[in-house]
C-alpha positions as CSV (number, residue, x, y, z in Angstrom):
1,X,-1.7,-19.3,7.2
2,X,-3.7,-18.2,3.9
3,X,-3.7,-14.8,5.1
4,X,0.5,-14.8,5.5
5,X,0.5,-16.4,2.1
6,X,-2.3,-13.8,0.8
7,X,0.4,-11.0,2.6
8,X,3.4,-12.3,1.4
9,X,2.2,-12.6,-2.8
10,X,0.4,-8.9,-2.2
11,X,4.1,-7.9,-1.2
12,X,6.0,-9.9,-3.8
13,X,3.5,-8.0,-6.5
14,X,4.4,-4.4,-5.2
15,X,8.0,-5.1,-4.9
16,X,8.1,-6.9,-8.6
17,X,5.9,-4.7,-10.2
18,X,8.0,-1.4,-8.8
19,X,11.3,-3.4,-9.4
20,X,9.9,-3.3,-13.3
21,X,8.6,0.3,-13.2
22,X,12.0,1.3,-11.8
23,X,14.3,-1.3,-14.5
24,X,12.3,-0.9,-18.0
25,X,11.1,3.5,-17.2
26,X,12.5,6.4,-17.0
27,X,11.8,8.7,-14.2
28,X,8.2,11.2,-15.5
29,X,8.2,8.6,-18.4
30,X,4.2,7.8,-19.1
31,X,3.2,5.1,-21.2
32,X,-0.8,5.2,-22.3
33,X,-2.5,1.6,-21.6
34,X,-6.1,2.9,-22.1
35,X,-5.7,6.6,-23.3
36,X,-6.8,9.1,-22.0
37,X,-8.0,7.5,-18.8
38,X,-4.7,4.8,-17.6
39,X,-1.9,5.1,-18.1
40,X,1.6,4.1,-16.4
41,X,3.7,6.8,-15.2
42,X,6.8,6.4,-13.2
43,X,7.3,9.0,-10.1
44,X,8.3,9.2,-6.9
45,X,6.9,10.7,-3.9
46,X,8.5,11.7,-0.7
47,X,5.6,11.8,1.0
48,X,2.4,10.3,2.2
49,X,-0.4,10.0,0.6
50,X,-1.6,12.4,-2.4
51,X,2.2,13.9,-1.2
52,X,1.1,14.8,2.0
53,X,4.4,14.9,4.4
54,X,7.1,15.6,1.2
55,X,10.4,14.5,2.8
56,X,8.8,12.4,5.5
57,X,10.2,9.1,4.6
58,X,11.7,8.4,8.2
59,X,8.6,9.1,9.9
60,X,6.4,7.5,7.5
61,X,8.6,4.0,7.6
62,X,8.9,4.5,11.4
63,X,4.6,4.9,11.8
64,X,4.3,1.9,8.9
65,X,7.1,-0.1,11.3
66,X,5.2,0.7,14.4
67,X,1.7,-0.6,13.0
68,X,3.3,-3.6,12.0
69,X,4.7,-4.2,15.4
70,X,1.7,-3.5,17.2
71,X,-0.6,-5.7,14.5
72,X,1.8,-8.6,15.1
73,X,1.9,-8.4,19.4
74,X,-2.2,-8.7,18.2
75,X,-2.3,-10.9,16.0
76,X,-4.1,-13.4,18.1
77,X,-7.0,-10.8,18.4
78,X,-7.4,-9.7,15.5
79,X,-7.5,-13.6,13.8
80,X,-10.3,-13.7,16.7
81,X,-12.5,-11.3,14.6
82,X,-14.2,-11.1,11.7
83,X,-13.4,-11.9,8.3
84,X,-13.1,-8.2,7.2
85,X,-10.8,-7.8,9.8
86,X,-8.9,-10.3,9.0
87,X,-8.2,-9.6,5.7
88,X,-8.3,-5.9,6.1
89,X,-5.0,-6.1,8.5
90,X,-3.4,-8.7,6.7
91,X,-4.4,-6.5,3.4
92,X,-3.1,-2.9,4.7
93,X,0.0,-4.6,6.8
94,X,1.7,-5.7,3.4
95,X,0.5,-2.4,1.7
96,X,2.3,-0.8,4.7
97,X,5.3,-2.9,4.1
98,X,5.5,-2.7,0.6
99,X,5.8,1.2,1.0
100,X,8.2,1.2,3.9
101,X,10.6,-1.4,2.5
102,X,10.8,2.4,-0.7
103,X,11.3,4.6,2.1
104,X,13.7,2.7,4.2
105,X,15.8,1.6,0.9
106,X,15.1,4.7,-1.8
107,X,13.6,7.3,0.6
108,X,10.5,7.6,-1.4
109,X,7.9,4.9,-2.6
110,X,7.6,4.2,-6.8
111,X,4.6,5.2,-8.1
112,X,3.2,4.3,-11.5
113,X,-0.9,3.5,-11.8
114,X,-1.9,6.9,-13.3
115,X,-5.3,7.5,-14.0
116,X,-5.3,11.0,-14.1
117,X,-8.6,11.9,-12.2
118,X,-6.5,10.9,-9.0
119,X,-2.8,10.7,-7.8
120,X,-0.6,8.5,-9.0
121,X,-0.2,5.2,-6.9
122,X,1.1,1.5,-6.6
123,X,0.2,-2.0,-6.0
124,X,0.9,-1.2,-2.0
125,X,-1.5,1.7,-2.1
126,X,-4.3,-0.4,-3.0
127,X,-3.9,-3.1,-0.1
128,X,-3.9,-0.5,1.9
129,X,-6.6,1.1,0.6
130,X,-8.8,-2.2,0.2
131,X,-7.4,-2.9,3.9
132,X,-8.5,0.0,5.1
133,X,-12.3,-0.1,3.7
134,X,-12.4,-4.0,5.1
135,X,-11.9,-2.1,8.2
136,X,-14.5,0.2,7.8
137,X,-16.9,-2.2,6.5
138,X,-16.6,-4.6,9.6
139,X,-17.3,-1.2,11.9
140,X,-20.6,0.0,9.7
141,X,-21.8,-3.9,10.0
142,X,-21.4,-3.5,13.5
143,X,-22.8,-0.2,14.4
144,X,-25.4,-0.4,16.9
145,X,-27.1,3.0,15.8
């Protein structure tokens, strides 16, 4: 149950935070919080990650759909695992939501953290991205090599 509630107020930060971005910005508006290295900066991208895929939108909700659908007919499994497994799925699946739930309703996802050295990105990015090294983690602690 935590990691549903831990999925759902990961979700209900990307969806607030971008409903913000999108209600108090202007579209290329950036707004220094810790010049010159954050700042917030309101875009949207088409694509995938670091705009790979620009125009992708359907494809990219229909892949984050698909993962979501094939995590849940798991979800017995993967609770059967490891911690970092655990959290990693239920980490990246509401990453992967938050992003789909753009695509499907704006046909791009709202970006805003800028800090410069690196593409733009949201709240949903990082689950996925924390998700995704969980994941990784698990499978370096459990290389037999």
């Amino acid at each position: 149950m935590r990691y549903l509630i831990t999925s759902c107020l990961i979700l209900a930060a990307d969806r607030l935070s971008k409903y913000l971005v999108m209600h108090t910005m202007v579209e290329g508006e950036s707004i220094p919080i810790l010049a010159p290295v954050f700042y917030l900066t309101y875009v949207r991208n088409s694509g995938a990650a670091f705009g790979l895929l620009k125009g992708g939108a359907p494809l990219l909700a229909g892949l984050a759909l698909l993962g979501v659908v094939l995590a849940a007919w798991q979800w017995k499994r993967i609770m059967a695992q490891g911690w970092r497994v655990r959290w990693g799925t239920a980490a990246a699946l509401s990453g992967a939501l938050g992003n789909m739930i753009d695509r499907l309703v704006y046909g791009s996802v709202v970006d805003f953290f800028d800090i410069r050295i690196w593409p733009i990105f949201n709240v949903a990015d990082l689950a996925i991205s924390c998700g995704v090294v969980l994941l990784f983690w698990e499978v370096l602690a459990h290389d037999r090599r």
